[in-house]
N, C-alpha and C positions, 0 to 999 in steps of 0.2 A: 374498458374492455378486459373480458377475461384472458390470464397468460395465452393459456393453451390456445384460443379464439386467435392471440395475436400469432404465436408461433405457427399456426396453421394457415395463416396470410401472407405468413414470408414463405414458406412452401410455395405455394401460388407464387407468389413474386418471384420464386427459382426459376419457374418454369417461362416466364413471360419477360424475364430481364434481357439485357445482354452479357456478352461473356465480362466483359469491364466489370461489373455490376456484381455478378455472381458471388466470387470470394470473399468482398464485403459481407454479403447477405449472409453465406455460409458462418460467418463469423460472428453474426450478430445471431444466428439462430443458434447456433454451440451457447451464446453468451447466457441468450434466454432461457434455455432447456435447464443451465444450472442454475438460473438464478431461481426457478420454484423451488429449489429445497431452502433457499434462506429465507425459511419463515418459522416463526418460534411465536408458539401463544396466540396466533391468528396476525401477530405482526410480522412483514416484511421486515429484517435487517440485513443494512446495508454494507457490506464490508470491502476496506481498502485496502492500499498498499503504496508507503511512499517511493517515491521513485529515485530518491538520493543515495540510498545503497548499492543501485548498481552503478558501481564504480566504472569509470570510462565508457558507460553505455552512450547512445544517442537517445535523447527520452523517446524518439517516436518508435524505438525498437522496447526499450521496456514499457510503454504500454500497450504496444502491440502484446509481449508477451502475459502480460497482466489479466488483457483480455481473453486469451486463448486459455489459461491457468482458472479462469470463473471469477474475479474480482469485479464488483461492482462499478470500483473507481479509484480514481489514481491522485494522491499527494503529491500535486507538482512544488518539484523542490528547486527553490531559485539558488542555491549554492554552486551549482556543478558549473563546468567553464561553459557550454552550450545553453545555460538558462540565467546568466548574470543578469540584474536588475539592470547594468548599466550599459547592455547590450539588446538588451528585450525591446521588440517595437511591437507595436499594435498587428503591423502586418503579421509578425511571426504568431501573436497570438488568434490571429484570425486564422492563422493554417491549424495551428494547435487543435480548435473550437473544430473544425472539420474534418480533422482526424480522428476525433474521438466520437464522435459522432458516424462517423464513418463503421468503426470496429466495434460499436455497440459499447463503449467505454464512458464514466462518468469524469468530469474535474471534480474529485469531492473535495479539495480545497486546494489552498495556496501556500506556501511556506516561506518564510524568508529565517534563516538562524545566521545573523552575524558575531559569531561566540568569535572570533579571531578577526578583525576589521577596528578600524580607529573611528572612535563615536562620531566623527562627522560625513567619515563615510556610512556608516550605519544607519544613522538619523537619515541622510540622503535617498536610500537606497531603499531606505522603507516605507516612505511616500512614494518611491515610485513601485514598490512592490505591492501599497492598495490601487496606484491603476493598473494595474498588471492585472490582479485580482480582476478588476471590473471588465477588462478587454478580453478577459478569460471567460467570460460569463458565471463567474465562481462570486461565491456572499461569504468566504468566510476566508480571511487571510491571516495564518499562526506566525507569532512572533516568540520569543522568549525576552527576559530581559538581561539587564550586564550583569557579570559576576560580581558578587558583592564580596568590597573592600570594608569591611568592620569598622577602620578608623575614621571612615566617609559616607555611614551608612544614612545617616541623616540627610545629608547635601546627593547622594545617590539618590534615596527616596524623593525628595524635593523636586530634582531635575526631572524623574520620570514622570510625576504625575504632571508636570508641567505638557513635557515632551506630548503622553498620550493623551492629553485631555488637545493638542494641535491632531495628532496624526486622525482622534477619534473624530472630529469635523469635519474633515476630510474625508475621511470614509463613510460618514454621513451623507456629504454631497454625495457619494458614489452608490450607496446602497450595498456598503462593506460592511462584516463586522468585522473587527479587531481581537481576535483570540487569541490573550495571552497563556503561556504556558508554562505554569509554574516549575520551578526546576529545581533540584538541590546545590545548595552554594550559591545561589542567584536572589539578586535583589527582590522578586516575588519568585520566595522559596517552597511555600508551602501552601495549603490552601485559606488558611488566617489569613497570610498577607496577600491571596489573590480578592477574597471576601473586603480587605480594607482598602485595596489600590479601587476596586469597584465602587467602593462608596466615597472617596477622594478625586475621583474623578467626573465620579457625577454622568454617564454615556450613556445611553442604552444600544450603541455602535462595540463596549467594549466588555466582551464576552470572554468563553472558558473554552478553552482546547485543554480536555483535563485526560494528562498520560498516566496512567491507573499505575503504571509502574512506581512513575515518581511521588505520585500523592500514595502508595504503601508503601515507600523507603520513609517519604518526611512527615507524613500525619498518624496520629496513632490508630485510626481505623478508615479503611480504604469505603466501606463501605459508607460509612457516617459520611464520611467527606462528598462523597457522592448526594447525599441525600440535602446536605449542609449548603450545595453551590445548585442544585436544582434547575430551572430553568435556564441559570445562565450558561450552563451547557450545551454549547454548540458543534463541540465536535470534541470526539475520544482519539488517542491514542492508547494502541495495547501492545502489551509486549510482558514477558516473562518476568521476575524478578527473584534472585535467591538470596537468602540473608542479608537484605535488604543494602546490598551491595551494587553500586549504579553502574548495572552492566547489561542490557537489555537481551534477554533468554530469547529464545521461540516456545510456543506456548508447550507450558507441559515439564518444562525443562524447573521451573522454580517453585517459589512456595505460594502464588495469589491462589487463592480460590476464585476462580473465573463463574461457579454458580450464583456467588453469593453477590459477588460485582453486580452480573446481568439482572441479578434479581432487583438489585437497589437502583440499575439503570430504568429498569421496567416501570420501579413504584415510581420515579419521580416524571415518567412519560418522556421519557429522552426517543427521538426520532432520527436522529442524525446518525451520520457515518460513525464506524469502527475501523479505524486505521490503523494497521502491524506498523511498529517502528521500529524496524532492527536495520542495522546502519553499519554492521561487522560481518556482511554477509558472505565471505570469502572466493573462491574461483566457483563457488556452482549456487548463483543468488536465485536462476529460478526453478532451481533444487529445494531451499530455502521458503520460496515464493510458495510451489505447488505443499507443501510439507504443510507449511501455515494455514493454506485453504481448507484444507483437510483438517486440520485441527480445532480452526473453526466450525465448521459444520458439523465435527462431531459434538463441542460441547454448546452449540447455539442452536440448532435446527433439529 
């Protein structure tokens, strides 16, 4: 169905609901009116916002907000005290699944970064964060992997492709993918070692969440690198970068060329989410939030 054909049903639908019924509506028609302008080259693109930066929110108030700002969909981040892996039940995920459905809001993925956790609660916590994924209705769940120790990089390498060649069968029964995200100073650093842990582990469950920031600090061209991991890209994150210093900008603020990125996302047919990751969002995140929207559409749409 054409946008406009659908926006003009939820009109009708204003008039014929009840009062319950209405604000939703109202919410989901704001959502759609912004979302025609995200289209570039005759493609829809779809842009996110992870929900880990705002600091001591309730996540169902930052996607409420998310959705009111024009965001597509929302990076649920299982870090914060209200979304712990070891507190998550199905139930909560089936309220989740109906709220965002509700506000006109997508899950455009799942997140789990245990960067300060002891590997056995880690390893735990990330099986349960691909059922989480799946009780979410969500196919893509981002991990990172440990800080790499130099004197143990061997027996580091060894354990993980161990580890995700378990977790990736598992989220095979689930109809998960696994998107790692290459980091700086992490045992998949760069995008060589994401290219080799893919063909080590042999999955077609273990995919790329490739953050454009990190692959321009640690590869020598952002845009090859794009071209070089190709379909195994399942989902982006974006965020600023200045002299190649791992401190995530808002866009605008550093040195990527964001044309030349989109350009090389376009030739390789990337379809998936664009996700802001900025994680230092200070007292005014949807200051921050609406700022980003805007800067997307100006250099995408």
């Amino acid at each position: 169905m054409d946008l406009s054909v659908f926006i003009a049903s939820v009109d009708f639908l204003l008039t014929t609901h009840t009062q319950d019924d209405i604000l939703y509506l109202k919410i989901i028609k704001g959502v759609l009116i912004t979302k025609k302008h995200h289209i570039f080259g005759g493609k829809v693109m779809k842009f996110g916002f992870r929900t880990g930066g705002f600091s001591e929110w309730k996540v169902e108030d930052v996607l409420k907000e998310l959705a009111r700002i024009g965001f597509d969909g929302a990076e649920l981040c299982l870090e914060p005290a209200d979304m712990r892996p070891e507190n998550f039940s199905r139930d909560k995920a089936n309220d989740l699944r109906k709220f965002v459905g509700k506000i006109g809001l997508e899950i455009a993925s799942v997140s789990y970064h245990a960067d300060f956790e002891q590997l056995d609660q880690r390893i735990t916590n990330t099986f349960k964060s691909i059922d989480i994924t799946n009780w979410l209705g969500a196919d893509v769940l981002i991990i990172n992997s440990e800080r790499l120790d130099e004197s143990k990089k061997e027996e580091q390498w060894n354990d993980l492709v161990i580890r995700l060649k378990q977790l990736t069968t598992h989220a095979d029964n689930l109809g998960v993918n696994v998107a790692i995200e290459p980091e700086p100073l992490q045992i998949i650093g760069d995008t060589d070692d994401m290219i080799r842990m893919m063909e080590a582990v042999d999955s077609p469950n273990l995919r790329v969440n490739l953050d454009v920031g990190h692959a321009y600090i640690t590869d020598p061209n952002l845009t090859e690198s794009i071209k070089k991991l190709g379909s195994t890209i399942v989902h982006a994150h974006i965020e600023d970068i200045k002299d190649k210093i791992h401190n995530h900008l808002e866009l605008g603020q550093g040195d990527i060329n964001f044309a030349e990125m989109h350009s090389a996302f376009m030739e390789i047919g990337y379809e998936g989410y664009y996700v802001v990751d900025l994680f230092r969002l200070g007292d005014d995140p949807v200051g921050v939030a609406s700022r980003t929207i805007e800067a997307l559409r100006e250099r995408f749409t």
